[in-house]
C-alpha positions as CSV (number, residue, x, y, z in Angstrom):
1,X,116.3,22.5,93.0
2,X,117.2,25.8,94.1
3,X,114.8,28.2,95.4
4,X,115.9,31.8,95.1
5,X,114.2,35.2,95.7
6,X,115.3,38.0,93.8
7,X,115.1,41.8,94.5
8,X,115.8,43.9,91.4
9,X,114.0,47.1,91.0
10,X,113.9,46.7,87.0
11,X,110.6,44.5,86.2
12,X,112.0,43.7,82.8
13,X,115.6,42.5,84.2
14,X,114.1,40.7,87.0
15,X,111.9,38.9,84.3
16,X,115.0,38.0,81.9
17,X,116.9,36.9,85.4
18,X,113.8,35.0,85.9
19,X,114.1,33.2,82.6
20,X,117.9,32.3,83.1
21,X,117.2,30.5,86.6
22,X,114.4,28.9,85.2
23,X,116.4,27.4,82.2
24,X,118.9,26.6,85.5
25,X,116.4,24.4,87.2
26,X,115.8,26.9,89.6
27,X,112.3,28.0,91.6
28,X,111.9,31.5,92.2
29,X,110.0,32.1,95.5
30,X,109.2,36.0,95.1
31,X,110.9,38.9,93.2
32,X,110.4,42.3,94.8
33,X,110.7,45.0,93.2
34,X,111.3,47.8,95.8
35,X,112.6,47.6,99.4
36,X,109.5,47.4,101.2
37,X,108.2,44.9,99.1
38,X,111.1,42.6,99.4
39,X,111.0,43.4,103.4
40,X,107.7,41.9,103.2
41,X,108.3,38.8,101.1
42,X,111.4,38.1,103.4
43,X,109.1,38.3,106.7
44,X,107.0,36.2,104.9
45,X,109.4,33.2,103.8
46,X,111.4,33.3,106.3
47,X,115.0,31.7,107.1
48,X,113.4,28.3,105.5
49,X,111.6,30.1,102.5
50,X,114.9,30.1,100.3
51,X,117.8,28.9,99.7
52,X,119.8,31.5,98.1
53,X,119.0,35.5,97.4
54,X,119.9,37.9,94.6
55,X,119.9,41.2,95.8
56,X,120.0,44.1,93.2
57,X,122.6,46.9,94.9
58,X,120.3,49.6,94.6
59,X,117.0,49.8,94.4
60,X,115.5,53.1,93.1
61,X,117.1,55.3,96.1
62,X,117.2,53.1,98.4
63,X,120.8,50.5,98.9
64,X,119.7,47.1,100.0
65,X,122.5,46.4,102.3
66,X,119.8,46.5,105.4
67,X,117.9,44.0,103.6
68,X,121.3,42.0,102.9
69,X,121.8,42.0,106.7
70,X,119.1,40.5,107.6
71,X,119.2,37.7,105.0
72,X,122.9,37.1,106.6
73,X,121.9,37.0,109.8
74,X,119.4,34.0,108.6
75,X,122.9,32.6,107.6
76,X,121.6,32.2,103.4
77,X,123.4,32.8,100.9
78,X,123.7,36.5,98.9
79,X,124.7,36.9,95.5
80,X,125.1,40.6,94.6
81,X,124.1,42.1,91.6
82,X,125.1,45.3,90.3
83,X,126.1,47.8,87.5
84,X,128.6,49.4,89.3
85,X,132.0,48.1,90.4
86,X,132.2,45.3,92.7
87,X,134.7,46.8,95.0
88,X,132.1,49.3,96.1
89,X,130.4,46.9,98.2
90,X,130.7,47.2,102.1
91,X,133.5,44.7,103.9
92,X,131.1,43.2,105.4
93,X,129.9,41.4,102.2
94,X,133.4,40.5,101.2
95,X,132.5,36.7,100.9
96,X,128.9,37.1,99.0
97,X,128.7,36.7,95.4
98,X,128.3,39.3,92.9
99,X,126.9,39.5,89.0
100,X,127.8,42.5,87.4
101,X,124.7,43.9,85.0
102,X,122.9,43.0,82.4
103,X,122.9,39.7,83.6
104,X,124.4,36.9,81.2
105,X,123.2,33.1,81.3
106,X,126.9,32.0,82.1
107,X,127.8,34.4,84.8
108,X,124.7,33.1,86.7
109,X,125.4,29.3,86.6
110,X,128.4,29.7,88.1
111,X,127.7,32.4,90.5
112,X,124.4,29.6,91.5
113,X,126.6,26.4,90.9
114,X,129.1,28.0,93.1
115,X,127.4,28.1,95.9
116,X,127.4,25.9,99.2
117,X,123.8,25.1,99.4
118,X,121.5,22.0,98.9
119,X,120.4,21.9,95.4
């Protein structure tokens, strides 16, 4: 089983991505809703906390691409999520996963089954 924490600034799409993992067999260990929240939860799991993250581009104001770094250095998996273009993401996340918004049952199993982690 899967254990992913989300960060999505949108309570109600977090909820509905909520809903898809679980119907995936997933766990979701925390979904933060802002950046300083999701800091937080990631201090608190920690690099063993998680298995995979789903990071929402932007959140409010704020880009989540410090958060993404330090998830990367932890060496887990990101999976991207956002309603802009793809391409707009930095090189440095060239490899990551990304779900393009509103989030669709299909497009999450196989941006989760894709990945190379422990299920």
């Amino acid at each position: 089983m899967r254990r992913v924490l989300i960060v999505e600034d949108e309570v109600l799409i977090g909820m509905v991505l909520e809903d898809i993992l679980d119907m995936l067999g997933c766990t979701v260990v925390g979904n933060a809703t802002s950046f300083d929240e999701a800091s937080s939860l990631l201090d608190s799991l920690g690099a063993t906390g998680f298995d995979v993250a789903i990071l929402d581009v932007n959140l409010g104001a704020d880009p989540v691409y410090p958060l993404a770094d330090r998830i990367a250095v932890l060496g887990l998996p990101i999976i991207f999520a956002t309603g802009s273009h793809p391409d707009t993401l930095p090189d440095r996340f060239a490899t990551c996963g990304v779900l393009e918004k509103p989030y669709a049952f299909a497009a999450v199993e196989t941006a989760i089954d894709g990945l190379a982690i422990a299920a």
